[in-house]
N, C-alpha and C positions, 0 to 999 in steps of 0.2 A: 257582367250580367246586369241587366235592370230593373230594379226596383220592382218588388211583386204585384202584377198586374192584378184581373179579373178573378176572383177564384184562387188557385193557389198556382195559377202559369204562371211564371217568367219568362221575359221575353230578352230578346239579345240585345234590341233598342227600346225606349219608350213609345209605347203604343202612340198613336194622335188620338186626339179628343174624341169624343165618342160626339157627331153632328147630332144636330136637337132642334125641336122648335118649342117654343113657350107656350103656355096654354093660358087662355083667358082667365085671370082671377084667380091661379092658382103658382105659388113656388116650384112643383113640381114640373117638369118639362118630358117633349115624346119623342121619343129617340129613333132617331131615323136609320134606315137601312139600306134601303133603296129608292131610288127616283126615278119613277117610268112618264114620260111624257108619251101623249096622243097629239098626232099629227093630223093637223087639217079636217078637225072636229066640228067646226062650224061650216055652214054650206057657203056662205058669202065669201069668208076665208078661202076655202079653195078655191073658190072663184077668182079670188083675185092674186091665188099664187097659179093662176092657169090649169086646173084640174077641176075633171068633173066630179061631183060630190056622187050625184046617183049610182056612179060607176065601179069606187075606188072602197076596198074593204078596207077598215080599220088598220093602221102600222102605229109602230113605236118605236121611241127611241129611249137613249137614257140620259140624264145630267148624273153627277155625281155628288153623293149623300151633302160633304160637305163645300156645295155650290149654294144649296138653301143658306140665304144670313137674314137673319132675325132682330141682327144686334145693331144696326145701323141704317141712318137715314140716307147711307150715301149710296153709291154706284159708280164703282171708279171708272172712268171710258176704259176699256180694253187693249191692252196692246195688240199687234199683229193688224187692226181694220182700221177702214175707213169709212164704215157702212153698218151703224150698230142700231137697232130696231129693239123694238116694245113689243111683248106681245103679254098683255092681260089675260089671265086662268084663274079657276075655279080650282084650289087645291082639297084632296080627297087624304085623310091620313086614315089608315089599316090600323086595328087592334089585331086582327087575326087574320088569315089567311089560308094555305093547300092549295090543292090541287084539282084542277075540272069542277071547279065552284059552280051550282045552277044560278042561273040569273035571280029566279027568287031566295036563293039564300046569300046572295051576295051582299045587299046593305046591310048584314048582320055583322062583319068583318067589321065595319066603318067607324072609327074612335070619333071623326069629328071630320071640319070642314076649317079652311081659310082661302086668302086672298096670297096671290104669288104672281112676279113677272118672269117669262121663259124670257130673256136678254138674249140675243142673238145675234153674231159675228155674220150677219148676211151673208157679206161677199167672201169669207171665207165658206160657210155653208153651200154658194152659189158654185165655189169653185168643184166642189167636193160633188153636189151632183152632178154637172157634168162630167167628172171624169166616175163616176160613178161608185164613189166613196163613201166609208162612214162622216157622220156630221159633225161627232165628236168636237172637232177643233172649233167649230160654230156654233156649239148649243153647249160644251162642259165646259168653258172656261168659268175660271175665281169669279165668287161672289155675284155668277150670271143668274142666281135666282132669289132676289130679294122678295121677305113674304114676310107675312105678319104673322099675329098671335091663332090658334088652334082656338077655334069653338067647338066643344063636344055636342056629337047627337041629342044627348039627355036634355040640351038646353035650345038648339036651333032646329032638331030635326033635321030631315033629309030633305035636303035644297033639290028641289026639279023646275024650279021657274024664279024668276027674278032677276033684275036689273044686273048686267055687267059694262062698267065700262073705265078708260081710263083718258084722264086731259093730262094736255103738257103745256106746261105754260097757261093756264084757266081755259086752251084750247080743247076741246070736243077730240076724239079720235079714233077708238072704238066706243062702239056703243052695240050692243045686244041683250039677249035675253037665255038664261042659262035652259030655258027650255024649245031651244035653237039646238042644243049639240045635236047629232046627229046618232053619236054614238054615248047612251045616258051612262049616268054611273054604275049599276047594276052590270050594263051589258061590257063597261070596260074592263070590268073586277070579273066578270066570268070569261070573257074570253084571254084575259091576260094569264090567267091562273088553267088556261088551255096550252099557253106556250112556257112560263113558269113556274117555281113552288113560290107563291104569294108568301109571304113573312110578314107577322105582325113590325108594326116602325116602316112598312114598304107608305110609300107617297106616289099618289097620279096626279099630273097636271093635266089637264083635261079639257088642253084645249084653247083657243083665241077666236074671240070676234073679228069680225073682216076692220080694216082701218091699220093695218102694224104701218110701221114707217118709223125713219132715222128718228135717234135722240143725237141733240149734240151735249158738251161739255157748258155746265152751267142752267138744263133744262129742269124744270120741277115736273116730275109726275105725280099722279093722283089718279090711285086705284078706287073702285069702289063694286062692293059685289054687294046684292040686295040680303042682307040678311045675316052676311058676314061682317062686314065695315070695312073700310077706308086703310088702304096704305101711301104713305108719303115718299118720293124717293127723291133724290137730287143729285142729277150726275155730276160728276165731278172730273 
């Protein structure tokens, strides 16, 4: 038996780490739960993944808890592809959560805000819709979501507009503005909490500007969200 967990369980093996992100200025860290991504949130974006923006209602998928790393500047390239992509987000952390959230009481949930890349196995993604698959194998692989530190509400407020974008190599690549999404943050916390129970530590990424395309091995990215700051990453 191992070692007394949470409370007074024990469990047969030892649990894994309980995933986390850091919070600006403070020791204390936000313990993640769940990781719900929004697809094709910006109108340019689906434009240039071939789909019409006016047409398509809000979808999701998920990455898992611990795919968020916080703890390093690197990005290992991924086994299994040949075709590994950037896509720069606005990430949203939950203090609270439920069920059929109203859109006006949804930024109440909201502990804070940062910066996060969705890392993407393209051509295994590519493979999976057409045969009409989950994505899984092209959006949850290891370490496919490097983010920074957590700024709490109390200190940035609720970001509805502001600069996002991300260079590779001092190269330009997306460039937008967080008051482009389509579908804002209010309306993704209440329609999500329409299809789920929201859980306080739940996380949305919420989205990419039009511009994703390959990283290779050896490239430096540089994130940067108005109001959030700056993350550095360096494939490797």
């Amino acid at each position: 038996m191992a070692d007394q967990a949470a409370g007074t369980e024990k469990f047969v093996i030892s649990p894994p780490p309980q995933a986390s992100l850091p919070i600006e200025g403070q020791s204390d860290r936000f313990p993640v739960h769940r990781v719900y991504c929004v697809g094709r949130n910006y109108a340019a974006h689906a434009v240039e993944m071939g789909h019409d923006p006016d047409k398509e209602p809000p979808f999701f998928f998920q990455k898992n808890p611990d795919n968020l790393v916080s703890d390093s500047t690197e990005f290992p390239y991924p086994k299994a592809s040949e075709d590994v992509h950037h896509e720069i987000e606005l990430l949203v952390a939950l203090k609270s959560g439920g069920e059929d959230i109203a859109i006006e009481d949804a930024l109440d949930c909201v502990y804070g805000y940062g910066i996060s890349l969705d890392m993407t196995r393209r051509d295994l993604q590519g493979e999976m819709k057409k045969l009409g698959r989950p994505w899984e194998i092209g959006k949850a692989f290891e370490r496919s979501a490097p983010a920074g530190a957590l700024l709490p509400v109390s200190e940035v407020g609720h970001l509805d507009n502001g600069e996002i974008w991300l260079k590779v190599n001092d190269e330009m690549r997306q460039s937008g503005d967080l008051n482009q999404m389509i579908w804002k943050t209010s309306e993704m916390i209440s329609i999500l909490s329409g299809l789920f129970t929201l859980q306080p530590g739940d996380i949305i990424l919420t989205g990419t500007p039009a511009g994703v395309g390959p990283v290779q091995r050896g490239d430096r990215m540089h994130g940067h969200i108005e109001g959030v700051g700056d993350l550095h990453v360096t494939v490797t």
